[in-house]
C-alpha positions in Angstrom: 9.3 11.1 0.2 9.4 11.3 4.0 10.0 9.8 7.4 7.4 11.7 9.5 7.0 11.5 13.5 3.4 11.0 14.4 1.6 12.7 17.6 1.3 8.6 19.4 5.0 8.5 18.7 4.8 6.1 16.1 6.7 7.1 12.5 5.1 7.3 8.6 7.6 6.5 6.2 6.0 8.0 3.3 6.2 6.6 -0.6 5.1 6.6 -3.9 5.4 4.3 -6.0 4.5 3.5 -10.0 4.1 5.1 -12.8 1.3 7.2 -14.5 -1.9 6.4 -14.4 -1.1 3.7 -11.5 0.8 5.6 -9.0 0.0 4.5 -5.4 0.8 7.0 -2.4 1.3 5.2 0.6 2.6 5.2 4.0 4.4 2.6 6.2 3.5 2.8 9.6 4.7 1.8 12.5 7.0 2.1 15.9 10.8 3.4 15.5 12.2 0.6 17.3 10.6 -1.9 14.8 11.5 0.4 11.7 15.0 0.3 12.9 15.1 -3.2 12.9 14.7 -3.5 9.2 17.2 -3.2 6.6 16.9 -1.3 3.1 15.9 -4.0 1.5 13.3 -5.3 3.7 11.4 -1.9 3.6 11.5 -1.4 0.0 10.7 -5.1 -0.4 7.5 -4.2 2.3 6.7 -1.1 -0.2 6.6 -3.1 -3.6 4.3 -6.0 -2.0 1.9 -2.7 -0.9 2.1 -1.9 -4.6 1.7 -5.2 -6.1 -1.5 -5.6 -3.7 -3.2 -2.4 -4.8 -2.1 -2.8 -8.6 -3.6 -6.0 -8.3 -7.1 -4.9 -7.0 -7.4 -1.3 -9.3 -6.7 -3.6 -12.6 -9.1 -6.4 -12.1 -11.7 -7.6 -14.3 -14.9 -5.7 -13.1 -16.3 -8.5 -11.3 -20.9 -8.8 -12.5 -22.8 -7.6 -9.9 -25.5 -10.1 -8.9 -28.9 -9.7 -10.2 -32.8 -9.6 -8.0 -33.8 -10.7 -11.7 -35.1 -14.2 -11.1 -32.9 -16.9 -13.5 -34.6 -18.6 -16.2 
């Protein structure tokens, strides 16, 4: 996607990543100095833990919901 400059001088270097129905848009954030420090692989490597995080949580078991029902 894009590298965008933000108002507190800070940079958004904006993804996506996945494929239909578990694409994940996301943003890395953070100062240029520190974004410059990173190599190619580092960032992407930064992007696919993001995704592996969220495709983690959005395919989970539905976890019960606890019940005021008194147990027997």
């Amino acid at each position: 996607m894009a590298i965008v400059q933000l108002e507190d001088g800070r940079i958004a270097d904006q993804f996506q990543i996945g494929t239909e129905p578990f694409v994940l848009h996301d943003a890395l954030v953070m100062m240029p100095a520190d974004y410059e420090k990173l190599v190619p692989q580092e960032i992407e490597a930064m992007k696919q833990q993001r995704y592996d995080n969220w495709i983690a949580i959005v395919t989970a078991p539905p976890v019960d919901a606890p019940s005021d029902a008194p147990q027997e």
